[in-house]
MDTraj code that builds the backbone (N, CA, C; nanometers):
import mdtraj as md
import numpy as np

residues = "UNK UNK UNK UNK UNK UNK UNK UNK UNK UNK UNK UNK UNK UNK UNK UNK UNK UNK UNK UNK UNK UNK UNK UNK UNK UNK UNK UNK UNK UNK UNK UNK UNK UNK UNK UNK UNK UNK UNK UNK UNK UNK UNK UNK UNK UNK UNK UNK UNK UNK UNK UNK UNK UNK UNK UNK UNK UNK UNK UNK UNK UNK UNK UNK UNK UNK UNK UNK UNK".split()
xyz = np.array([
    [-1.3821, -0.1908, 1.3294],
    [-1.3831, -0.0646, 1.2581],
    [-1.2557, -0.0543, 1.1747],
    [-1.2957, -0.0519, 1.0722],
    [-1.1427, 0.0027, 0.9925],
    [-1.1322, 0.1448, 0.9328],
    [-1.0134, 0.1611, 0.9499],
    [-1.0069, 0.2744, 0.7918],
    [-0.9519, 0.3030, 0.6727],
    [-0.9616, 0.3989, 0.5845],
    [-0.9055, 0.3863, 0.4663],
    [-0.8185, 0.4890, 0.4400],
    [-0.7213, 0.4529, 0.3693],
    [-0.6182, 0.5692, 0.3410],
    [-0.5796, 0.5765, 0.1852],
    [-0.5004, 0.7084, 0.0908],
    [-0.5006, 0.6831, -0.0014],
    [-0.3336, 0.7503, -0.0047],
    [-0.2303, 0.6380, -0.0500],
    [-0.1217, 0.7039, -0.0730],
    [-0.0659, 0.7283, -0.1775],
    [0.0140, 0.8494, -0.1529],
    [0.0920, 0.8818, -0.3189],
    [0.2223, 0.7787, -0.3369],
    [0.2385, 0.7325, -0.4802],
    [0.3547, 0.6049, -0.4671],
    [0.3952, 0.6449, -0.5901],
    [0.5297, 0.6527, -0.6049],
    [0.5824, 0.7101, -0.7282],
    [0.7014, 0.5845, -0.7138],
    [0.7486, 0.5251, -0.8730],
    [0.8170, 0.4181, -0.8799],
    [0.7594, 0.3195, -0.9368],
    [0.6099, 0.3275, -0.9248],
    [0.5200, 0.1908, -1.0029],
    [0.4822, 0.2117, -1.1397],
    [0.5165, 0.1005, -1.2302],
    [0.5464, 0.1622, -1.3210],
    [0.4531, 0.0208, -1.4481],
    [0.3902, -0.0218, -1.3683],
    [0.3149, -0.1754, -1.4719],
    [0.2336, -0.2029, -1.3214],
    [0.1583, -0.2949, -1.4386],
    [0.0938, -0.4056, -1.3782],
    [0.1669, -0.4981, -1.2386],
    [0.3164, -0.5021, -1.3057],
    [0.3719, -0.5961, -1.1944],
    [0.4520, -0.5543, -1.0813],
    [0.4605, -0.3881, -1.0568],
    [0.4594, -0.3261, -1.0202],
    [0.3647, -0.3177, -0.8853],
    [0.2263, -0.2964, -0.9384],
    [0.0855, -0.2958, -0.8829],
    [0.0897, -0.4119, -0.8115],
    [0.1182, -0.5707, -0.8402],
    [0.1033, -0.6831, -0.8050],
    [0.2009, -0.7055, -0.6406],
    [0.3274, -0.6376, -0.6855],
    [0.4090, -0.6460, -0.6168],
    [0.3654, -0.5386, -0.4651],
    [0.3561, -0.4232, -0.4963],
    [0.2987, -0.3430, -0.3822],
    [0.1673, -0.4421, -0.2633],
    [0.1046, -0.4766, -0.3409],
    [-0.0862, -0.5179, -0.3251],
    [-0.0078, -0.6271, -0.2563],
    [0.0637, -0.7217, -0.2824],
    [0.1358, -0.9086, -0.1967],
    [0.1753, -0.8049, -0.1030],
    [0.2835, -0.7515, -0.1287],
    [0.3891, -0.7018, 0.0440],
    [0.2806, -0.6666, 0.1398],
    [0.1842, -0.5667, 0.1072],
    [0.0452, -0.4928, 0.2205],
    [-0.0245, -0.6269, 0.2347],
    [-0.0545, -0.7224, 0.1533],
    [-0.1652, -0.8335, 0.1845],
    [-0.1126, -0.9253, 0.2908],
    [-0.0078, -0.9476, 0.2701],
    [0.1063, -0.9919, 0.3553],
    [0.0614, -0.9371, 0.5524],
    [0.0892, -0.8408, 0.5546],
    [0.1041, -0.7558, 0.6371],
    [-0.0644, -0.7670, 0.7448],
    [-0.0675, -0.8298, 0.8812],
    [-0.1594, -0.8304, 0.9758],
    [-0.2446, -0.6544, 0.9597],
    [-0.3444, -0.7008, 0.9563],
    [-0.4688, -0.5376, 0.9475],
    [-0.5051, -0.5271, 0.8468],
    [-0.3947, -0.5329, 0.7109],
    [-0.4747, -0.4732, 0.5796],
    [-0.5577, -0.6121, 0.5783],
    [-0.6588, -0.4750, 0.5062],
    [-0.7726, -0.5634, 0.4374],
    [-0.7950, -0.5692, 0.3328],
    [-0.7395, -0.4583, 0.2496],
    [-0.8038, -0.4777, 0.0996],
    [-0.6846, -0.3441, 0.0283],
    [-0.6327, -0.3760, -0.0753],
    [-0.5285, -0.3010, -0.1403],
    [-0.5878, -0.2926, -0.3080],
    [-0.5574, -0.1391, -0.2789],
    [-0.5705, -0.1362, -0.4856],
    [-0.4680, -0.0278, -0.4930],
    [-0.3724, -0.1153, -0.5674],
    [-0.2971, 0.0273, -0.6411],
    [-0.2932, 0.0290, -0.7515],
    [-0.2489, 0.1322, -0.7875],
    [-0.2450, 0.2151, -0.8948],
    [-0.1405, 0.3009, -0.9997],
    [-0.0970, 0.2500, -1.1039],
    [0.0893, 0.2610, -1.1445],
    [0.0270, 0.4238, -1.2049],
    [-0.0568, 0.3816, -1.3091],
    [-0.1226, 0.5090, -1.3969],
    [-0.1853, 0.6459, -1.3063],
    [-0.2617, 0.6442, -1.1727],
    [-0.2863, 0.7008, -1.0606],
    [-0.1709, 0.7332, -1.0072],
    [-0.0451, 0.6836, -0.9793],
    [0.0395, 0.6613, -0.8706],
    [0.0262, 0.7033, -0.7192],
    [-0.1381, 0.5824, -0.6864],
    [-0.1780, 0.6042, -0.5970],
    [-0.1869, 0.4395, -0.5277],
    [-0.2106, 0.4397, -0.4251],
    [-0.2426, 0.3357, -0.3288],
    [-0.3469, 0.3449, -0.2456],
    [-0.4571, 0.2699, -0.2584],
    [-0.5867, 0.2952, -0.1717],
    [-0.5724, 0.1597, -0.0897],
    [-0.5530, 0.1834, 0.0370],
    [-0.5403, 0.1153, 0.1274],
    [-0.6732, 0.0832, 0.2796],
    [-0.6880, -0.0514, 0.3157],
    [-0.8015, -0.0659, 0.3854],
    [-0.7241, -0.1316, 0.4948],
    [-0.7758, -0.0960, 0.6607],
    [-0.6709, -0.1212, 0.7303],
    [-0.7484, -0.1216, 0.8753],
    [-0.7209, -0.2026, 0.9582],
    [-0.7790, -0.2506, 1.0941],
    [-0.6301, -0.1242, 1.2122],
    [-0.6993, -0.0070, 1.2382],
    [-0.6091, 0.0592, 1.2713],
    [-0.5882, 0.0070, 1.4439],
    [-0.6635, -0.1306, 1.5132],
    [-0.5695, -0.2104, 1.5888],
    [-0.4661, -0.2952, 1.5772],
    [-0.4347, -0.2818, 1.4238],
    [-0.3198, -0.3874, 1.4069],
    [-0.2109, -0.3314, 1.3387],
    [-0.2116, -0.2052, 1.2968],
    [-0.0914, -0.1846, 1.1877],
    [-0.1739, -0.0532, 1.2023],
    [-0.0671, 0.0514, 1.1391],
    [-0.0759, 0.1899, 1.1296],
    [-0.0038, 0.2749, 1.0092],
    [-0.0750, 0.3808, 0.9876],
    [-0.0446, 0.4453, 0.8586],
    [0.1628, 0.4347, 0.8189],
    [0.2019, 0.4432, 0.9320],
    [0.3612, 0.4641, 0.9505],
    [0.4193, 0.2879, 0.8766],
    [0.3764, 0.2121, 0.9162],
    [0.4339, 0.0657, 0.9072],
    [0.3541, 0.0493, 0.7742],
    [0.2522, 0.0930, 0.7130],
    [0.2006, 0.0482, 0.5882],
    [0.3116, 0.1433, 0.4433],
    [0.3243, 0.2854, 0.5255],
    [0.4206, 0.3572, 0.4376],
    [0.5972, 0.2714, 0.4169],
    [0.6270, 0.1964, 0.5292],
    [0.7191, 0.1234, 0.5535],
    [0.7150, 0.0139, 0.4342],
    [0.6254, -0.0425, 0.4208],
    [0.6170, -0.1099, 0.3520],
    [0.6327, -0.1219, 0.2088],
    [0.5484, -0.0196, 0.1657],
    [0.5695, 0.0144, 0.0274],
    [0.6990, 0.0434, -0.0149],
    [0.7902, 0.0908, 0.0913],
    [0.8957, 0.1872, 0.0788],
    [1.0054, 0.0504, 0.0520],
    [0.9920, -0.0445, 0.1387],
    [1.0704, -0.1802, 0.1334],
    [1.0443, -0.2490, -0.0038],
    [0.9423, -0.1989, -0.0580],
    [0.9006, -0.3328, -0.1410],
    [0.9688, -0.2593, -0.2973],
    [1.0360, -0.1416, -0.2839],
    [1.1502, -0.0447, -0.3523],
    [1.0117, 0.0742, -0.4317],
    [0.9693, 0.1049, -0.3674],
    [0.8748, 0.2399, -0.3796],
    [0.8607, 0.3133, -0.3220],
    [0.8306, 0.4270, -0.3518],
    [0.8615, 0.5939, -0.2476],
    [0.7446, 0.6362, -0.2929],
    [0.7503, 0.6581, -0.1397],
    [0.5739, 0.7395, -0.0696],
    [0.6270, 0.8999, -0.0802],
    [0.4956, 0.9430, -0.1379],
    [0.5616, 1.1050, -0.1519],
    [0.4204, 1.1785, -0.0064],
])
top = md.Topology()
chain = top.add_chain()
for i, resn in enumerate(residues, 1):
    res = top.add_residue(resn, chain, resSeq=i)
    for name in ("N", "CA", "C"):
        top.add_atom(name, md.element.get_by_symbol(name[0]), res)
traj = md.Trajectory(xyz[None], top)
């Protein structure tokens, strides 16, 4: 069972931007499927909530030099 989440991400600002967010989460045990979004400044996230959790995926983004609002 998975689920989906959609986060606010302010800081993305291109394409390579987008690229960079989508590797760090793909990276990361649980996600399954990442689309973000610079023009949205959103993140739609797909996620095996036995392996990783909303807290460590916000972690992430936040490392990869983007802020979750």
């Amino acid at each position: 069972m998975s689920e989906s989440v959609s986060i606010s991400v302010t800081g993305m600002k291109c394409g390579g931007c987008e690229n960079t967010v989508t590797t760090a989460l793909m990276a990361s045990a649980g996600v399954l499927s990442v689309k973000a979004s610079h023009k949205d400044k959103q993140v739609n996230v797909e996620f095996d909530p036995s392996q990783t959790d909303l807290e460590s995926i916000e972690d992430i983004i936040t490392d990869a030099g983007f802020s979750v609002e």
